[in-house]
Structure formats: structure tokens, C-alpha cells
C-alpha positions as CSV (number, residue, x, y, z in Angstrom):
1,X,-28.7,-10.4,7.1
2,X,-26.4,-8.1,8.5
3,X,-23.1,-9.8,9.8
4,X,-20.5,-8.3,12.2
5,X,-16.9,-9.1,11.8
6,X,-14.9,-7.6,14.9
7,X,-11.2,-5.6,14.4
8,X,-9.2,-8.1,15.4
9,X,-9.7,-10.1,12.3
10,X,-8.1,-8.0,10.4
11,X,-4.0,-8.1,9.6
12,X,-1.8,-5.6,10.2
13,X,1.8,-4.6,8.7
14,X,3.7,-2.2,11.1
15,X,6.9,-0.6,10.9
16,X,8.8,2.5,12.1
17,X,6.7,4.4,9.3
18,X,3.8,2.6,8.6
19,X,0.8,1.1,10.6
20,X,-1.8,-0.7,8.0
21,X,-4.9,-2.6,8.7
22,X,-6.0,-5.1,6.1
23,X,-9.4,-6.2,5.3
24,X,-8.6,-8.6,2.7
25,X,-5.6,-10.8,2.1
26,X,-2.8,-8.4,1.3
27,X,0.7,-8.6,1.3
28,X,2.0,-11.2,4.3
29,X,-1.4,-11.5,5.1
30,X,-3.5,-14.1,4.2
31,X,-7.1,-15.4,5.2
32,X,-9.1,-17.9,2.4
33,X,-11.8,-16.1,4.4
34,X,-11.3,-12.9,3.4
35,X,-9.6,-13.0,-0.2
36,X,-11.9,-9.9,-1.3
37,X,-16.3,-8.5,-1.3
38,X,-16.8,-9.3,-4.6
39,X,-14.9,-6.8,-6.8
40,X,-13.3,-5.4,-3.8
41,X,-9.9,-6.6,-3.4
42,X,-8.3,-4.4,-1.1
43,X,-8.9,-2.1,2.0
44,X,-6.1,-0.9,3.7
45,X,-6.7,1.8,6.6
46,X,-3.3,3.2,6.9
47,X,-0.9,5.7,8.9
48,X,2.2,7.1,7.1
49,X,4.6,8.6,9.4
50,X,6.1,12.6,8.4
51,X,8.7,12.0,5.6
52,X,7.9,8.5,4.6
53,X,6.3,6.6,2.1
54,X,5.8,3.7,-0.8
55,X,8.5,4.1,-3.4
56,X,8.2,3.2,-7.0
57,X,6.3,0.2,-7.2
58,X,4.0,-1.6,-10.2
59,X,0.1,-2.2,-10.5
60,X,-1.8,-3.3,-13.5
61,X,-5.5,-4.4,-13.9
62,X,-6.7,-2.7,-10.8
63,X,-8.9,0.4,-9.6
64,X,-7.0,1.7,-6.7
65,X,-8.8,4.6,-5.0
66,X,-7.1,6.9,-2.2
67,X,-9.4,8.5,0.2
68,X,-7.5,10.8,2.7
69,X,-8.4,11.4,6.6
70,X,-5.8,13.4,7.8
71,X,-2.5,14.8,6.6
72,X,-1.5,15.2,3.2
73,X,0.0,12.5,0.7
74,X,2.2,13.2,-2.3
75,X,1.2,11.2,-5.6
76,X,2.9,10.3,-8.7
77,X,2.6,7.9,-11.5
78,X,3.9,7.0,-15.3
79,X,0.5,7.7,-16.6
80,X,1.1,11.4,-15.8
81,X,-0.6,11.8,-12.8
82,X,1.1,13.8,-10.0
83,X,-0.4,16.0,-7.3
84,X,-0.9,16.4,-3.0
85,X,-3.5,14.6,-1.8
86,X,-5.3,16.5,1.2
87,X,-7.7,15.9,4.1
88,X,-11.1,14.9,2.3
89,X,-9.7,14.5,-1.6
90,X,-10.0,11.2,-3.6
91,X,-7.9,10.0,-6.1
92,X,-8.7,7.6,-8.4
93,X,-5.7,5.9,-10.3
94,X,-6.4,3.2,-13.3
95,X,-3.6,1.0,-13.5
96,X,-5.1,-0.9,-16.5
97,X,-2.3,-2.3,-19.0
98,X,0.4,-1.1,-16.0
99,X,1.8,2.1,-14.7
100,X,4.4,2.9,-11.3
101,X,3.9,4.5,-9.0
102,X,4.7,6.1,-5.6
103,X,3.4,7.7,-2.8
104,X,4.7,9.3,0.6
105,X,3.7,11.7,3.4
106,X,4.1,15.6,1.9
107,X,4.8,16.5,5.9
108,X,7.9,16.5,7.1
109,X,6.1,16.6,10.7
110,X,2.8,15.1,10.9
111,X,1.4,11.6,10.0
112,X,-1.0,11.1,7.3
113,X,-4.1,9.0,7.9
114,X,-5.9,7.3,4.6
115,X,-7.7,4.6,3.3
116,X,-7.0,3.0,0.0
117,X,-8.8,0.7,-1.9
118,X,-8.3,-1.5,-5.2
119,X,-10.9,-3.0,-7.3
120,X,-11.1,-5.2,-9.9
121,X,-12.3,-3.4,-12.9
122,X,-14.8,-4.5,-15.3
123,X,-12.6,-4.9,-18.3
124,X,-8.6,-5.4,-18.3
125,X,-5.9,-4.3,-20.2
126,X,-7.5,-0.7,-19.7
127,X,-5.6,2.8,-20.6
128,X,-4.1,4.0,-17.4
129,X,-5.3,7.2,-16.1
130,X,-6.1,9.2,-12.9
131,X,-8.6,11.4,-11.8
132,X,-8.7,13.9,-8.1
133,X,-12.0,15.7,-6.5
134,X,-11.8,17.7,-3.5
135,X,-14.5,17.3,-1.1
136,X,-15.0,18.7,2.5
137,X,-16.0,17.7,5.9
138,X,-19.1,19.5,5.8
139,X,-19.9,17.5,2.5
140,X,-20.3,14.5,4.6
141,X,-21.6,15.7,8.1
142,X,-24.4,13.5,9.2
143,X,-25.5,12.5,5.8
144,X,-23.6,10.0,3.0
145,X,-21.4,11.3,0.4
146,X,-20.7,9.4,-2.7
147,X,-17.1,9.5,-3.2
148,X,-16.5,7.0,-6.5
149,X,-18.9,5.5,-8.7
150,X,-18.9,3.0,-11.9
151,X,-22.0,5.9,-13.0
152,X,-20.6,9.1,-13.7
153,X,-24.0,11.2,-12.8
154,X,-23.2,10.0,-9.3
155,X,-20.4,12.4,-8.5
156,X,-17.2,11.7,-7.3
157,X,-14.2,10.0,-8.9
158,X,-15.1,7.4,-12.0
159,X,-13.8,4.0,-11.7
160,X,-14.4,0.8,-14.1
161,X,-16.9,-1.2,-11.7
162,X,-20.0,-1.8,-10.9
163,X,-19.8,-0.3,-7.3
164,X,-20.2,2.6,-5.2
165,X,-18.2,4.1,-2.4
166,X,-20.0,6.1,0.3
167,X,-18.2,8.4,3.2
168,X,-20.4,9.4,5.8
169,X,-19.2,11.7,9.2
170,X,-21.7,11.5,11.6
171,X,-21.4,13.5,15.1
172,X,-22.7,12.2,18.3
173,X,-26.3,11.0,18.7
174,X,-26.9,11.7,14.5
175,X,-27.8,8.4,12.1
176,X,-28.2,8.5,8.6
177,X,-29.6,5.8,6.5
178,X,-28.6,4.0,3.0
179,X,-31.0,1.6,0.5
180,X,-29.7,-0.9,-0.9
181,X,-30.3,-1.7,-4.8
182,X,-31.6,-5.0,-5.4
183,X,-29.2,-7.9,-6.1
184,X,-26.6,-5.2,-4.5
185,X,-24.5,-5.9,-1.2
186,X,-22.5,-3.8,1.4
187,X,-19.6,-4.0,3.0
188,X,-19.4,-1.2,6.2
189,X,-16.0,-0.1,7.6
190,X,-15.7,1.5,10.7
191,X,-12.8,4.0,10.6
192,X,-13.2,5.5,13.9
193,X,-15.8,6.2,16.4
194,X,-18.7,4.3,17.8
195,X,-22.1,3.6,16.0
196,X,-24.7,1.1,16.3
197,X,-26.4,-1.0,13.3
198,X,-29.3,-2.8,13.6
199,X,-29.2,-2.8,17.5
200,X,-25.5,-4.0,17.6
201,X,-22.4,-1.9,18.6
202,X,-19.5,-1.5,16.1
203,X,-16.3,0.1,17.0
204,X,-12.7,1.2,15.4
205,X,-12.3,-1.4,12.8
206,X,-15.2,-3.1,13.1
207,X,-16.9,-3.6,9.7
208,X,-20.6,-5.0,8.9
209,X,-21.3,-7.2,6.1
210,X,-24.5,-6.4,4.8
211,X,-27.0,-9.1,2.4
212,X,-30.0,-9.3,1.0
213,X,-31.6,-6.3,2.9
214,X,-33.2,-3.0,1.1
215,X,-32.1,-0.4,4.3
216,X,-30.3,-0.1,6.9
217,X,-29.6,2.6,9.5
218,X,-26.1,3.7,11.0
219,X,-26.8,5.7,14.1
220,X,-24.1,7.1,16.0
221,X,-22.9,6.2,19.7
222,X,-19.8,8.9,19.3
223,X,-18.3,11.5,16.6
224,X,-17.8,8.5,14.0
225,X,-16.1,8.3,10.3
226,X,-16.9,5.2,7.8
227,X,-16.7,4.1,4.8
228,X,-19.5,1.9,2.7
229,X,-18.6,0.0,-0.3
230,X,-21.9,-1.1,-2.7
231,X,-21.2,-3.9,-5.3
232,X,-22.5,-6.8,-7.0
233,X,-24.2,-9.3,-5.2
């Protein structure tokens, strides 16, 4: 069953430097609908305007994964972790028994485009510690990359879950296809573009919730950029 859940559903937070799109119940917003995809608490897809950011704030017990678009974003945290986040890195930041943190645009003139996640992880009170890998466009042209993994022989960042995160940029007219393990679901997030799934159109935002099928195929209506979560069904 493969069920489409349409933009507008989402919530937004907008202010003279920030423009965020919420999956899940986050911060002022809230929908019992959408609380979190099993593990998969948050999904924010959000713009940072030149020379602005998150300062210092908390976490604990979460897996919060930074995946950027566009732009550049500056990181750094009590565990240690520090470094410039560019166009096609992920960072993966354990927050575990607790760590602050902040984050803001390295430009002083252009906006920086990124999604960020947080999981729950498997286990609590973890150490807290972070991890970066630089990928490419051309790593995920018209075919999935595997970005973060609970399995380290996967590639990409490490994070304490069972779950996988997949990036895939298809140009126009290109498809690419993803099985699904047993007992495993998806959760499909549009970032930009136009693709069709299973003869339905999805658009900028739109997401697909995927259950209880072993395939399906993403072809694309338009140069198109998404994100796939696997987890636990």
C-alpha cells in the first residue's frame, strides 16, 4: 500500500531567517497524526538565511542527522565536534546522555538549504559523538545513495537505529528503484522536483508512505531530489 500525503499538511515555522517545513510534530507544531514513522521523529526541510542560525541549544537521546542541499552550514557541539558542512556532506551528531549545540549559515551572502533529521536511537543514555562524510552529486545521479545506516558495511554516517536513509537525484525522464526488506517500511520525501510513484504524481513536499510492499519505482517527471527513510515496520 503506498499512501500519498500532499505538502500542505505539513507545518511550517518562518521568520526573517528561517523557512522550515515539518513532517512530524515539531516545535509549535502539532498533529496526533503525525507524531513521528516509527523511530523517525523529525524531518525538517529548511532554509537558513546568509549570517544566521540556531544558537546554543540542548538535545539528549536522539540521532540527529544533517544532510545539506545547498550552501554551507557551520557546526559545533560539547562533544567536540566542530566543522562546515557543505553541499552533499552528512553529519551525524549523537546526542546520547546530552551535549549543545549550534549551527548557522557559514555565508554571509547566500542561503543554505538542508534537511535534518532526528531519530530515536536504539539504546539511551548513549556517549555523545559525531561523525561527517562527504559525498557528491554524481554519487547520487539517477541511482540511490545510502547516506546513514544502523549497519556500518552500508556506507555513510553510523547512527544507533535500525533504519536506513537513502538520497537519490534523478534528472528528467530517469527512475530508479528500491526493495524493501521484509517487515521494513518507507517513508518518501519529495525535496524538489516532480516524480511519479506507482502511477501517481508527487510534487515539492509531497511525501509517500510506503507498507507492506517488496519494490517500488520512483520515475522522474522533472530534475527531482528526495530523500527515503527505511525503518521498522
Amino acid at each position: 500500500m503506498i499512501t500519498k500525503r500532499l505538502a500542505n499538511t505539513r507545518g511550517q515555522t518562518k521568520t526573517n531567517w528561517l523557512q522550515s517545513f515539518h513532517s512530524f510534530s515539531f516545535n509549535y507544531f502539532y498533529d496526533p497524526n503525525w507524531i513521528q514513522f516509527g523511530p523517525l521523529r523529525v524531518l525538517n526541510d529548511d532554509r537558513v538565511a546568509a549570517g544566521s542560525g540556531f544558537p546554543e541549544h540542548p538535545h539528549n537521546d536522539a540521532e540527529v542527522i544533517t544532510y545539506v542541499l545547498k550552501g554551507e552550514l557551520a557546526h559545533k557541539d560539547s562533544s567536540g565536534g566542530v566543522g562546515v558542512i557543505g553541499e552533499s556532506q552528512v553529519q551525524r551528531m549523537t546526542t546520547g546522555t546530552g551535549v549543545t549545540h549550534s549551527e548557522f549559515n557559514y555565508s554571509e551572502k547566500n542561503e543554505v538549504h538542508l534537511i535534518q533529521v532526528w531519530f530515536l536511537p536504539n539504546k539511551r543514555n548513549l556517549e555523545p559523538s559525531y561523525e561527517q562524510i562527504n559525498f557528491t552529486k554524481d554519487d547520487r545521479k539517477n541511482k540511490l545513495l545510502t547516506i546513514a545506516s544502523g549497519d556500518k558495511i552500508d556506507g555513510g554516517v553510523f547512527f544507533n537505529q535500525d533504519a536506513k536513509i537513502y538520497v537519490t537525484n534523478l534528472e528528467k525522464n530517469n527512475s530508479c528503484s528500491i526493495s524493501i526488506p521484509e517487515k521494513k517500511k518507507l517513508y518518501c520525501y519529495l525535496i524538489e522536483g516532480s516524480v511519479k510513484i506507482a502511477d501517481e504524481n508527487y510534487f515539492t513536499g509531497d511525501a509517500a508512505i510506503v507498507l507492506n510492499e517488496n519494490n517500488i519505482k520512483i520515475i522522474s517527471n522533472s530534475d527531482s531530489e528526495l530523500i527515503l527513510f527505511e525503518v521498522a515496520d
